[in-house]
C-alpha positions as CSV (number, residue, x, y, z in Angstrom):
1,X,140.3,90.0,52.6
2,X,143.7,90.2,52.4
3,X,146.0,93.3,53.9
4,X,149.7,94.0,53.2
5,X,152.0,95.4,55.0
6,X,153.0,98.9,54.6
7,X,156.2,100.9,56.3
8,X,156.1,104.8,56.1
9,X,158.6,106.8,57.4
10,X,157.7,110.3,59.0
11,X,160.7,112.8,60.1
12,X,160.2,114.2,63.2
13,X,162.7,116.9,64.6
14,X,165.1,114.5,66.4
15,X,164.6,111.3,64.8
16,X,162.5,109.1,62.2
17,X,159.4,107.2,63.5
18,X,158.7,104.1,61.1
19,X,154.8,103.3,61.2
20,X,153.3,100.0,60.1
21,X,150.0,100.1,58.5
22,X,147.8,97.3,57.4
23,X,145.9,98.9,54.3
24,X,143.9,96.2,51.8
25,X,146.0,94.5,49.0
26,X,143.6,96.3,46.5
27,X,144.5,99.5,48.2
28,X,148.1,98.6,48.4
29,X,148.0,97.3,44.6
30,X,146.5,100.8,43.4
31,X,148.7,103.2,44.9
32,X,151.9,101.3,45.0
33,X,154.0,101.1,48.3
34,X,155.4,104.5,47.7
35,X,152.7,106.3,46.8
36,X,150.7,104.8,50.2
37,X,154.0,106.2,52.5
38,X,154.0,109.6,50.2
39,X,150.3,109.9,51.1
40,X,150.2,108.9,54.6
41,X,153.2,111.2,55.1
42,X,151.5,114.2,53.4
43,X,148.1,113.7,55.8
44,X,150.0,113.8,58.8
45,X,152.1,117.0,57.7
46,X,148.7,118.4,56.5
47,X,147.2,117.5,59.8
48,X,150.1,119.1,61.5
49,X,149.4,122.6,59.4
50,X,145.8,122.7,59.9
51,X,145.9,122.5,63.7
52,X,149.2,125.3,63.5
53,X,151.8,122.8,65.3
54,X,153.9,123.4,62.5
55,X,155.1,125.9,59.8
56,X,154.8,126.2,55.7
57,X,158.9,126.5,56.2
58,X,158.7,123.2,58.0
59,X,156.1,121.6,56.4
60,X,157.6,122.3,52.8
61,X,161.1,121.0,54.2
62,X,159.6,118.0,55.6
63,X,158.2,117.4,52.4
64,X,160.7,118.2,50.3
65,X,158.6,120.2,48.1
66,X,158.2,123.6,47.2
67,X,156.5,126.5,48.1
68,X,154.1,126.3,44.9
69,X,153.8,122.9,45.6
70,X,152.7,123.1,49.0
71,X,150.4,125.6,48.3
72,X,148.4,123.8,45.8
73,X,148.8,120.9,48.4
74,X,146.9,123.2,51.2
75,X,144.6,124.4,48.6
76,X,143.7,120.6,47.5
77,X,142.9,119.5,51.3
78,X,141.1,122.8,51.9
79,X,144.2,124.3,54.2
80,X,144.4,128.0,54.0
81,X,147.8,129.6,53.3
82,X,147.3,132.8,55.0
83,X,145.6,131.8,58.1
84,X,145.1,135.4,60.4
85,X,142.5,135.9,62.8
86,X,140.4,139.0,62.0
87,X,142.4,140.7,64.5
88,X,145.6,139.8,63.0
89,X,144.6,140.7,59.7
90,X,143.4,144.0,60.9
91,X,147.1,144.7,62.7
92,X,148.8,143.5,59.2
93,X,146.6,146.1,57.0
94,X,147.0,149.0,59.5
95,X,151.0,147.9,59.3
96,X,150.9,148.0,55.2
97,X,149.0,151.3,55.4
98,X,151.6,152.8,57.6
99,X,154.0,152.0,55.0
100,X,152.4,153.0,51.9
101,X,152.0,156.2,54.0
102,X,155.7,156.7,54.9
């Protein structure tokens, strides 16, 4: 089987890590070189989200997408966008009462 070589680039706060990935040519050959950094790119982001190390803001900026966009990004990788414990969802309907009430 035959691999290619595939460079990504991932920003990270201070700097830009550059990964090398050996994907099959067939793989490689589908996608396109851009398309494979895009993806890999968007998994780590997505990754990054799901375990809360970093914000929609960031995520979004990082991106370079919109809000919509990154929405429909969550919803496609099964992501939530509003992500509250019960607890916090409790605290942010007892806030939005207090203000209907006011």
């Amino acid at each position: 089987m035959i691999f290619s070589n595939v460079m990504c680039d991932i920003m990270t706060v201070m700097s830009t890590l550059k990964i090398e990935l050996e994907l099959p040519e067939e793989i490689v050959e589908y996608l396109g070189t851009q398309e494979v950094d895009k993806s890999i790119k968007e998994l780590i982001i997505l990754n990054f989200l799901r375990e809360h190390k970093i914000s929609q803001g960031k995520a979004k900026e990082i991106l370079e997408i919109s809000k919509s966009e990154l929405i429909e990004l969550m919803r496609l990788h099964s992501i939530p966008a509003i992500d509250l414990s019960s607890e916090e969802l409790k605290e942010e309907l007892k806030r939005s009462e207090e203000l209907l009430q006011a």
